[in-house]
ZAKOLFI-12638 format. One record per residue (C-alpha): residue number from 1; z, x, y. Coordinates in Angstrom, 3 decimals. Layout:
(NUM,(Z,X,Y));
...
REM end
This chain:
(1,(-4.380,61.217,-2.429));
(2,(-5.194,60.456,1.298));
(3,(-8.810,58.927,0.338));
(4,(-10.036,58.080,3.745));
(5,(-9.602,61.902,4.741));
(6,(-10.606,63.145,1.412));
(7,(-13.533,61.663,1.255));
(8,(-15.089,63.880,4.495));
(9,(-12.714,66.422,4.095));
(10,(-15.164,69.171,4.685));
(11,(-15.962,68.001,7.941));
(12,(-13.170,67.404,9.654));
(13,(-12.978,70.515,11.606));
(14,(-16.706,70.420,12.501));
(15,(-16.504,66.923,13.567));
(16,(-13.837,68.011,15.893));
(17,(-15.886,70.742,17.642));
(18,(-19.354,68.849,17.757));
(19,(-16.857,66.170,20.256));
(20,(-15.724,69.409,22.450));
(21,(-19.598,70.118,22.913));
(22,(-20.750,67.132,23.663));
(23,(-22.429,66.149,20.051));
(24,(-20.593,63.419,19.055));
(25,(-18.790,60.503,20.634));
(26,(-15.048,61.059,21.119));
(27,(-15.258,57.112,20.025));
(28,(-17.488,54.014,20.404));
(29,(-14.926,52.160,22.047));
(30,(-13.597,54.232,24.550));
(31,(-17.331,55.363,25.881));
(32,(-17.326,51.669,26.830));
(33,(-13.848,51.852,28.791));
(34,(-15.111,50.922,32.915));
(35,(-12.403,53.936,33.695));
(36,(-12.796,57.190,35.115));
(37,(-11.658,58.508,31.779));
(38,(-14.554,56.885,29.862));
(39,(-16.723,58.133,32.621));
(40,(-16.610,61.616,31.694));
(41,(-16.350,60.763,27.975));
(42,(-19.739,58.922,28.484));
(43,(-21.487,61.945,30.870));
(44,(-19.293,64.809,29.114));
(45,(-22.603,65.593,27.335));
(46,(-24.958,65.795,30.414));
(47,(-22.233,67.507,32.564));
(48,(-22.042,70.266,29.762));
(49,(-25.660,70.665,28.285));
(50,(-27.870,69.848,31.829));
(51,(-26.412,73.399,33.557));
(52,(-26.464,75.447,30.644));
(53,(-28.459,74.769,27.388));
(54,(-31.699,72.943,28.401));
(55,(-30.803,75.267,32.055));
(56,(-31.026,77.876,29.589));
(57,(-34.065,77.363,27.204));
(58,(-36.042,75.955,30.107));
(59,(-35.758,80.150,31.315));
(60,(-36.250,81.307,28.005));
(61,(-39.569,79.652,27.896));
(62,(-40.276,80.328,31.663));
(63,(-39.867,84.335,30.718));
(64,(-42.368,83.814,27.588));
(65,(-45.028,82.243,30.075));
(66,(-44.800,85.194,32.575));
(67,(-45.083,88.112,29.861));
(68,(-47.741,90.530,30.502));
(69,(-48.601,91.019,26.894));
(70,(-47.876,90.113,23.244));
(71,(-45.435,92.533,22.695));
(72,(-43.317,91.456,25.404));
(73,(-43.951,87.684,24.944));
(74,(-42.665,88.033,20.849));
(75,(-39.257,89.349,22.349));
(76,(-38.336,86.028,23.798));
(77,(-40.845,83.367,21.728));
(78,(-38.651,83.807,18.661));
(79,(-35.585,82.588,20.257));
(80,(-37.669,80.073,22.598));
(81,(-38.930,78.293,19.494));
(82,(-35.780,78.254,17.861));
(83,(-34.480,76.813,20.821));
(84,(-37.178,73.822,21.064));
(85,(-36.374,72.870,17.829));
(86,(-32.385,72.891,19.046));
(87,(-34.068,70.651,21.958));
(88,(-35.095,67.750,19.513));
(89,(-31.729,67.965,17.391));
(90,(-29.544,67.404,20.715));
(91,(-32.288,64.654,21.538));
(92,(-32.203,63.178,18.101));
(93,(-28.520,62.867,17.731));
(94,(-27.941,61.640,21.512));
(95,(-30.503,58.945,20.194));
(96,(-28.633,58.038,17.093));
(97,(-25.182,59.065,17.937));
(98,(-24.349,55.654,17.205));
(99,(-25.752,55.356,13.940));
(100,(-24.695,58.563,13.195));
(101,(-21.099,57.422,14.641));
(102,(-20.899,54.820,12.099));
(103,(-22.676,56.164,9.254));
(104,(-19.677,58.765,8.953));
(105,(-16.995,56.161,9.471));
(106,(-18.713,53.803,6.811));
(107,(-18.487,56.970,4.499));
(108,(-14.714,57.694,5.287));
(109,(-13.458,54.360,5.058));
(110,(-15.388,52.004,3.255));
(111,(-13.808,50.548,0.166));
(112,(-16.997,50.660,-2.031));
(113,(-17.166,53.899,-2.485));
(114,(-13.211,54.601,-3.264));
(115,(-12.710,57.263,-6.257));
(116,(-11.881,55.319,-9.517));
(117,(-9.379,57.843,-11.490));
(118,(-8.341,61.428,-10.865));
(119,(-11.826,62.776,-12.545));
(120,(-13.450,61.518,-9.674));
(121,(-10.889,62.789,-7.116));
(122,(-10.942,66.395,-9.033));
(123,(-14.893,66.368,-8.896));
(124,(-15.081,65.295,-5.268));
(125,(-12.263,67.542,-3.861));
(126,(-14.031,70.348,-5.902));
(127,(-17.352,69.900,-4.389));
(128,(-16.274,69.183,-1.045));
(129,(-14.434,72.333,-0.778));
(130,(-17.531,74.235,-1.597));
(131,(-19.157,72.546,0.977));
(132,(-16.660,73.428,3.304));
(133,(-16.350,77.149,2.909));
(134,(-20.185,77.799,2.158));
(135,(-21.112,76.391,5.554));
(136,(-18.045,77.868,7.645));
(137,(-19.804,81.221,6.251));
(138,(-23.054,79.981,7.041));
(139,(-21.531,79.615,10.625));
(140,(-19.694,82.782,11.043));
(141,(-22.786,84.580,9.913));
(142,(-24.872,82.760,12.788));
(143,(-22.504,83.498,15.149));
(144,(-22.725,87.107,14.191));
(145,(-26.441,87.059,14.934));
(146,(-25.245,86.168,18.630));
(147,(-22.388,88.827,18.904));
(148,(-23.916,91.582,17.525));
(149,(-27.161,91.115,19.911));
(150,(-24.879,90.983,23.047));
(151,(-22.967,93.905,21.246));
(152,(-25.521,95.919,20.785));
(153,(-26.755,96.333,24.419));
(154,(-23.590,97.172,25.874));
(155,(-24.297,100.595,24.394));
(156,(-28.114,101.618,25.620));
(157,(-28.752,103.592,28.709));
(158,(-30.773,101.237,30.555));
(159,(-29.574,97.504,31.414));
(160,(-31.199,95.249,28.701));
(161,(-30.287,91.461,27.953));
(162,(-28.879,90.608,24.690));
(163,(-31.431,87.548,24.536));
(164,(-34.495,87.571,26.965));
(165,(-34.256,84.814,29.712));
(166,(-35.745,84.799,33.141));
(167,(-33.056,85.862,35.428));
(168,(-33.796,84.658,39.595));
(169,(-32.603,87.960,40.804));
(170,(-32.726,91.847,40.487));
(171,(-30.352,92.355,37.453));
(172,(-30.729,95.650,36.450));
(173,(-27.615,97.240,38.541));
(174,(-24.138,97.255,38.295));
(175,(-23.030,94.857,39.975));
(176,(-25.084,91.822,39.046));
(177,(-25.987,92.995,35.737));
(178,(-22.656,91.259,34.327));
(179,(-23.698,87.849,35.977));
(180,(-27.279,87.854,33.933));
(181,(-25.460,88.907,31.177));
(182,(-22.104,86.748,31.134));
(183,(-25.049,83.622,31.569));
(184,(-26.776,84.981,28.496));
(185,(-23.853,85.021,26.225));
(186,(-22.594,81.604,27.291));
(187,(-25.582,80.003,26.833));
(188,(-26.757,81.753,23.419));
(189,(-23.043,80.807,22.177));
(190,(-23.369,77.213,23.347));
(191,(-26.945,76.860,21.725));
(192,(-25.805,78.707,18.233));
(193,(-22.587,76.271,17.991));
(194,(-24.774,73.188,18.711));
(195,(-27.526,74.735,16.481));
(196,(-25.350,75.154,13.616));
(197,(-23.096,72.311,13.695));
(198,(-25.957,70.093,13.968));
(199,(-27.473,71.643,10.956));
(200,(-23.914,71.176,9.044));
(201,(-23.994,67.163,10.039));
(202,(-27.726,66.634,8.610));
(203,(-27.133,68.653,6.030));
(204,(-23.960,66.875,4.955));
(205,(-25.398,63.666,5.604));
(206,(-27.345,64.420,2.899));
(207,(-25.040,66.156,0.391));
(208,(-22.407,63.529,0.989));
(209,(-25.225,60.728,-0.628));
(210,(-26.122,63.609,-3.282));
(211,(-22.321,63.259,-4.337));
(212,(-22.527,59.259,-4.098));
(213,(-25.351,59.374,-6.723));
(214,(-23.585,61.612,-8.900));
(215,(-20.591,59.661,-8.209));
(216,(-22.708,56.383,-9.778));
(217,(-23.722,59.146,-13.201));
(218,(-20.320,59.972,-13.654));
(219,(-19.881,55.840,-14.092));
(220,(-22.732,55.028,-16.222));
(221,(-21.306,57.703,-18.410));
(222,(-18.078,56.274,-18.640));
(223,(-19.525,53.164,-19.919));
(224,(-20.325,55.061,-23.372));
(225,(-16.913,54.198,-24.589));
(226,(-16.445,50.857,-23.329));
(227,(-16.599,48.185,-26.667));
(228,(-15.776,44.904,-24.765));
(229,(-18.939,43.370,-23.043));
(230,(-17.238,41.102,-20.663));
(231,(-15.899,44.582,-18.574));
(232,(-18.842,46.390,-19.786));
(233,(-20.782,43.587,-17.930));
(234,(-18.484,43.941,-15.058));
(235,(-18.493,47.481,-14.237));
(236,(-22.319,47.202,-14.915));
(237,(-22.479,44.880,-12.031));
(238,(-20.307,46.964,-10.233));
(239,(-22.314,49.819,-9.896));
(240,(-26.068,47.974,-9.626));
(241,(-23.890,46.698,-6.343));
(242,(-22.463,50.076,-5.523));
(243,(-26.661,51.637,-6.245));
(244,(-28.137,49.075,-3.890));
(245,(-25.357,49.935,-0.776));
(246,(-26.200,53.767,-1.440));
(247,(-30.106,53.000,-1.394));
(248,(-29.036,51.497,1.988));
(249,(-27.187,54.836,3.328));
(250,(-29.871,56.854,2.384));
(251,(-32.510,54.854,4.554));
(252,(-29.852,55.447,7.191));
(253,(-29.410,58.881,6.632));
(254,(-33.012,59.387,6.621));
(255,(-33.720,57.932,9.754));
(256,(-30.876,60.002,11.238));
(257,(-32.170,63.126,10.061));
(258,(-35.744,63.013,9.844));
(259,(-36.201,63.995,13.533));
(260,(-34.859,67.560,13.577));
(261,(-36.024,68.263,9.708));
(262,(-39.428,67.787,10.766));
(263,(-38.846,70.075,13.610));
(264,(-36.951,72.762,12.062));
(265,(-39.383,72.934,9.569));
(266,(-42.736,72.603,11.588));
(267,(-41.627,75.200,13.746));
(268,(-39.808,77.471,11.546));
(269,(-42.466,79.303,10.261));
(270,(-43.455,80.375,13.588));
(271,(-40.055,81.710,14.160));
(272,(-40.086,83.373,11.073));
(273,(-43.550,84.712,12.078));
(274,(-42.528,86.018,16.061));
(275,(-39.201,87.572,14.391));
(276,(-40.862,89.646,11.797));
(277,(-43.532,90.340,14.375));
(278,(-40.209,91.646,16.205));
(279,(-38.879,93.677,13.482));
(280,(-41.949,95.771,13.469));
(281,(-41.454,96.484,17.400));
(282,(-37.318,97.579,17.079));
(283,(-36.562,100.821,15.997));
(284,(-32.963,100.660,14.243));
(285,(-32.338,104.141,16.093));
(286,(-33.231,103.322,19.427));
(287,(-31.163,100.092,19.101));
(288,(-29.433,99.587,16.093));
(289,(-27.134,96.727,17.482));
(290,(-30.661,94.495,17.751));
(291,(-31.941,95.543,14.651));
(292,(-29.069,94.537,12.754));
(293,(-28.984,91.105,14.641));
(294,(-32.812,90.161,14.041));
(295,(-31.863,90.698,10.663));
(296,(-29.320,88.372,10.312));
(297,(-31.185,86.308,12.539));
(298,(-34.462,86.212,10.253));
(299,(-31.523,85.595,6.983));
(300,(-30.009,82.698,9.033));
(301,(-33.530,81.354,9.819));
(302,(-34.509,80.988,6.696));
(303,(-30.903,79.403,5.626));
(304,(-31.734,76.902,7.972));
(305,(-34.705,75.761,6.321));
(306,(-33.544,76.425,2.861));
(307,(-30.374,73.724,3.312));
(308,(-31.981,70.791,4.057));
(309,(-34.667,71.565,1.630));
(310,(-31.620,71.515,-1.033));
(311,(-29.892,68.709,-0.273));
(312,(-32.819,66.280,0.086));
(313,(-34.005,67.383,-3.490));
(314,(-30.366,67.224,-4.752));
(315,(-30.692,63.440,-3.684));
(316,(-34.144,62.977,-5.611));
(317,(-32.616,65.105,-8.585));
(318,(-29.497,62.980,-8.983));
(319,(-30.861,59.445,-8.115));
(320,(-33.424,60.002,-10.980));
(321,(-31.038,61.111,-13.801));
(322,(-29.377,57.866,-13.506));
(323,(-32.408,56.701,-15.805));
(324,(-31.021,59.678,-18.371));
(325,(-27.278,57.991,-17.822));
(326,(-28.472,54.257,-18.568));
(327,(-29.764,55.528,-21.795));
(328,(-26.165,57.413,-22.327));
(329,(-24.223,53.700,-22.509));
(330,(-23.583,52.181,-25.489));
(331,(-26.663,49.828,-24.731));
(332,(-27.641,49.385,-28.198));
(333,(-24.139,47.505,-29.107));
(334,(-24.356,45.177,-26.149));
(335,(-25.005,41.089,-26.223));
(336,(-28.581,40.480,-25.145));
(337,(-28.045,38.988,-21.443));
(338,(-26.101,42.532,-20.989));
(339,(-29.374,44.474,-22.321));
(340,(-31.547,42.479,-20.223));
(341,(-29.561,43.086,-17.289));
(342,(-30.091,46.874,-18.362));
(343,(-33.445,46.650,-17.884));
(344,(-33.931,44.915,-15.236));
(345,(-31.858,48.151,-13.872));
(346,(-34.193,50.364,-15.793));
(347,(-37.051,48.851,-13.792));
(348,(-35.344,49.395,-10.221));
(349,(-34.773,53.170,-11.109));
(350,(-38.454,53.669,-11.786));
(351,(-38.854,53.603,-7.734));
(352,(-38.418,57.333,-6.484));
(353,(-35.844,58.327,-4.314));
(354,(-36.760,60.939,-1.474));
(355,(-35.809,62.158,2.538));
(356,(-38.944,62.068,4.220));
(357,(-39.479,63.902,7.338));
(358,(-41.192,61.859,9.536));
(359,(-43.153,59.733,6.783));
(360,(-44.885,63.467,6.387));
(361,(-43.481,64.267,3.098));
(362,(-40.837,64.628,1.097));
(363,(-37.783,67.144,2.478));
(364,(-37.399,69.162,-1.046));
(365,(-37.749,72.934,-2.158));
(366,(-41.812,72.616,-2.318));
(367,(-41.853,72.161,1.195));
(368,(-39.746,75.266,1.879));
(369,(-41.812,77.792,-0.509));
(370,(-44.829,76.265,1.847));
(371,(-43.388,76.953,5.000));
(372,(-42.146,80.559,3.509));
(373,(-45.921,80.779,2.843));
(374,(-47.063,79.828,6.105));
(375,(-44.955,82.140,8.261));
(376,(-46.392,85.132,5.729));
(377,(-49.468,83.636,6.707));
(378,(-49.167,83.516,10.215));
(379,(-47.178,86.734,10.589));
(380,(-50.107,88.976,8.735));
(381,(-52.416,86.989,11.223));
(382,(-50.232,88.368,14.368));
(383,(-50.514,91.874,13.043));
(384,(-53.765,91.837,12.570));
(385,(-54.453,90.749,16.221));
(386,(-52.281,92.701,17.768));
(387,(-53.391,95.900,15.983));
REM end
């Protein structure tokens, strides 16, 4: 087994296109490099987001601001907000990139958290393909939200935009039609891959820790058939050790992702909200091809809230049946330094284990049946306004 690649095996491929759009350092060392070479590597991110995403958003928003009504202003605000929250994720990682840089290198390479025996290497290789292929779903099907939109208008009478935006010139002809729209589509792709494989990084940030606390269950367990103390006491050691370094990661992950999980989730029920508030406006006659992608978007939407909501309570989950797997070892045979030492492990598990967002609360499935709750909320609210 190739452990260093194993370990992040899932990511590979992402990790490779968040460098080719400018969300993730090509390398610490070579950003450094006084050459023209680590020039661009240092700007590559400006030179590629500047003209076209925040370019981008920064229309979207001016086009919500200069709507003559509600109706018009919920056919861009949806995507606006969406974008915002995009905003602080680019923000948050440019800010961490190199904590975020090292945090994934420390979880390839280190030797603390090597797999013991082939169980282990079955388990993780197991899990880490599902990781893998759920999420390269996740991102085909947000892609699809993008395609289908700029699909869909290709086959109306009039000249409409895939995605609202304001556009600096008379569009709607012929000939410059295809330079509004050709912007549109470039920038909606770049935002949805930056979107998405940001969302893939927290959200394995989070579900690689998950696995490192299962990781220390799976040892405690083995320790039910160990009869000599001295490497009972050992691996006992071993894993308080291996417990403390993982407490460590997950401050480190949590200040990482906090930023954009607060975001996503503060202003995801208001997405929710302006996109229902759009389905109630498109007719899947008139223009099926938008229809069909505010569907999608509103399923990818709530995806996106739904993920990080699972993996930070997959963390709490697994870091507090360790207490269940202490109790599973053959305590009750041991020598009496070995049970104290049990205890005194006992005692450190009875601190909880969460991802906060923000120091706001804890990132775990309440929080996403709230925010569910609050877009209903807020999206019987618009109705009733707008009515």
């Amino acid at each position: 087994m190739d452990k260093h690649k194993d370990r992040i095996e899932s990511m590979r491929l992402i990790l490779r296109v968040m460098q080719l759009f400018g969300l993730r350092p090509w390398s610490l060392k070579s950003e450094q490099e006084w050459t023209f070479t680590g020039f661009v590597k240092r700007n590559y991110r400006f030179l590629l987001h500047l003209p076209i995403t925040f370019t981008f958003i920064g229309l979207m928003w001016l086009e919500a601001f200069i709507s003559s009504n509600l109706e018009q202003a919920g056919q861009v605000l949806y995507m606006s907000i969406t974008e915002m929250a995009l905003v602080v994720k680019i923000l948050s990682i440019w800010h961490y990139r190199t904590d975020a840089w090292r945090l994934m290198y420390e979880l390839q390479h280190a030797p603390d958290y090597q797999l013991h025996n082939q169980e282990e290497v079955d388990f993780w290789r197991r899990e880490q393909r599902f990781f893998k292929w759920f999420f390269y779903i996740y991102i085909l099907i947000s892609l699809g939200v993008v395609y289908s939109g700029c699909t869909g208008v290709l086959f109306l009478e009039d000249y409409e935009l895939p995605f609202a935006y304001y556009v600096p010139f008379e569009w709607r002809n012929e000939r410059r039609y295809w330079f509004a729209y050709g912007y549109d589509m470039a920038g909606m792709t770049l935002t949805c891959i930056s979107n998405i494989t940001l969302d893939t990084l927290g959200c394995y940030f989070l579900f690689h820790i998950s696995l490192l606390y299962r990781l220390l269950g799976l040892r405690l367990r083995e320790l039910k058939n160990m009869q000599d103390d001295t490497i009972f006491g050992q691996q006992l050691r071993a894993i308080f050790i291996m417990h403390q370094r993982i407490r460590r990661l997950t401050l480190t992950c949590q200040r990482i992702v906090s930023p954009y999980i607060l975001s996503q989730i503060i202003l995801s029920a208001l997405i929710i909200c302006f996109s229902g508030y759009r389905l109630q406006h498109l007719g899947i006659r008139d223009n099926p091809g938008q229809f069909i992608s505010m569907l999608q978007f509103v399923s990818v939407m709530i995806l996106q809230i739904y993920l990080p909501c699972y993996y930070g309570n997959e963390i709490t989950v697994y870091a507090n049946q360790l207490t269940n797997e202490v109790y599973h070892t053959n305590w009750l045979e041991c020598r009496p330094p070995i049970r104290k030492l049990l205890n005194a492990y006992m005692e450190h598990l009875k601190k909880p284990v969460t991802i906060r967002a923000g120091n706001f609360f804890a990132v775990g499935l309440p929080i996403f049946v709230k925010t569910i709750n609050n877009a209903y909320s807020f999206l019987a609210l618009l109705l009733n306004v707008s009515n």
